[in-house]
Structure formats: C-alpha cells, structure tokens
N, C-alpha and C positions, 0 to 999 in steps of 0.2 A: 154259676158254679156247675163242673161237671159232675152228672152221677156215675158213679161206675160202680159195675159188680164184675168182682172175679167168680167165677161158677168152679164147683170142683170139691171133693173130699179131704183138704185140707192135706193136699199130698206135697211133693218137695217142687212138682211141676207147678202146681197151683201157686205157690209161696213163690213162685221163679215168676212167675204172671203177673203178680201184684206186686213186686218189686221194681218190674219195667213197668208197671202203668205209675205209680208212685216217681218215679225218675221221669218218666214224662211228661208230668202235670209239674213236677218241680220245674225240669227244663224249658218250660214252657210260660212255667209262671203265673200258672193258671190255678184259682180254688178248685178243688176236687173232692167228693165226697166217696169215699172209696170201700165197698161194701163187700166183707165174706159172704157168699152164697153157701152153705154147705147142705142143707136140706136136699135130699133127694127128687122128693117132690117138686121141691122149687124150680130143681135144674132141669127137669125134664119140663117143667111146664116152660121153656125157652126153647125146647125141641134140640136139647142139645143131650145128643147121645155119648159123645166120647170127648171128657175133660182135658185141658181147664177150657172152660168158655169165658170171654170178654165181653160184657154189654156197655156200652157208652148212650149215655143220655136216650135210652130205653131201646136199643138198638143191636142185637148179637150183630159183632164182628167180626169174630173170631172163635173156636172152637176145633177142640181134640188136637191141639198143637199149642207151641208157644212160637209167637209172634214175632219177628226181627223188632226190637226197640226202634227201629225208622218208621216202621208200620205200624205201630203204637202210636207215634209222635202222629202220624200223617191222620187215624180215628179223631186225636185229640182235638189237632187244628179244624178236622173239617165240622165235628162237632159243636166246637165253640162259633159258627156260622159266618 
C-alpha cells in the first residue's frame, strides 16, 4: 500500500493535489493511504516552504506547485518498486 501525504492548509490548491493523487492510485489500481497534512509544524518539518507538498512512501516529490497528473502517475509507479 501507498502512503501519501498532501502537505498544505487545506487551500483550493491543496484539495486540487489530493484529487490528482486519489485519480492516480485509482488509475493505477493501486491501495493508497492518503493523508491531509495540515499542521504547520508538520509541513515545515518536510522542509517544505511553499504549499501543497506531495510525499510518497516517505519521500517529498513535489512542492509549492501542483503537479501534471502524468507526474503524479510516474511518483506512483516508481514508488510501488
């Protein structure tokens, strides 16, 4: 199973982040445990300064942008090993 955390203050960007990772693990067909971050503390301890951040199976990927859904898909597959 994937873990995933979206990082981020519960903004319309962050909601748009966890949307495409949710479509990606569907697309993929993969279990996925999909985790709001909102804590402040939490998100900086990931050294992520400017939201949303993505972590995949304890891994920042992504951060202060949102992500092409190809680029989502490709974290997932490479994640799953």
């Amino acid at each position: 199973m994937l873990d995933i955390k979206v990082l981020g203050p519960g903004c319309a960007n962050c909601r748009k982040l966890e949307e495409i990772a949710r479509a990606a693990a569907a697309e993929l067909g993969v279990e996925a445990q999909i985790e709001k971050v909102t804590d402040m503390d939490a998100i900086l301890a990931w050294d992520v300064l400017k939201t949303p951040g993505l972590v995949v199976n304890g891994k920042l990927v992504s951060s202060g942008r949102i992500p092409a859904p190809g680029s989502v898909l490709d974290w997932l597959r490479e994640a799953q090993g």
